[in-house]
N, C-alpha and C positions, 0 to 999 in steps of 0.2 A: 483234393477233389477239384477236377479243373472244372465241373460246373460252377463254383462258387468264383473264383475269377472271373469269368463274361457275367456273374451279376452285375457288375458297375462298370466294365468295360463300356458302355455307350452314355458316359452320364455327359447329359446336355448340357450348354451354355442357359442362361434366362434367356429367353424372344429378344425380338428385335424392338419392344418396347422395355427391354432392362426388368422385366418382373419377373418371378417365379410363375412356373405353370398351374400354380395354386393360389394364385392372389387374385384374387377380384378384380373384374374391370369394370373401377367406379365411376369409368365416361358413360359405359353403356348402362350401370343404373339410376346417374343419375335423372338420366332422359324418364327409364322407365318410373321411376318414382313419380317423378314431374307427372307422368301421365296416369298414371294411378291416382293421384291428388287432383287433374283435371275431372275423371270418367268419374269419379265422386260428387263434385260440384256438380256434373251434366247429371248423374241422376238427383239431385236435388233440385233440378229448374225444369220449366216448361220451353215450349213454343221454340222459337229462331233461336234464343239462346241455350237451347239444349242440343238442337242441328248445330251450330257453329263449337260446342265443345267438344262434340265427338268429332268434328273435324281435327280440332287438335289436336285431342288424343291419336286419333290416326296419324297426323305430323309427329307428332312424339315417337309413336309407336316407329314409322320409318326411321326417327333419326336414331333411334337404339339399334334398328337393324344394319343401318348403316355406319353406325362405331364398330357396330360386332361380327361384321362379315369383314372379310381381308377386303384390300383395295381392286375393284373393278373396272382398271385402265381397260381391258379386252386387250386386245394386239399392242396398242399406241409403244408400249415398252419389249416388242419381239422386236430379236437382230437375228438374223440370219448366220 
């Protein structure tokens, strides 16, 4: 059967960070935990200190989106 041959004809190397495409990326949970363990304490406070936790949580929140999005040079790394 030559379908059963191109099943594994394209098997991938791991990424460019050496992991399986099934292993977890525990940079980008550990942000989000962190901020899950914050947005818990801010609903357990009032006043300024519950505005300054959900600020964090929001710095959390980006810095997991930015482990988990690929890197955003824009152009600076195009050659012609």
């Amino acid at each position: 059967m030559p379908f059963v041959a191109y099943v594994h004809a394209e098997d991938r190397e791991p990424g460019p960070e050496g992991r399986p495409p099934w292993e977890p990326n525990w940079r980008v949970w550990r942000w989000i935990v962190a901020a899950v363990f914050v947005a818990y304490a801010a609903t357990r406070t009032d006043g300024a200190v519950e505005a300054l936790l959900v600020f964090v949580v929001f710095g959390l929140a980006c810095r997991a989106a930015l482990e988990a999005l690929p890197n955003g040079d824009g152009l600076k790394e195009y050659k012609q």
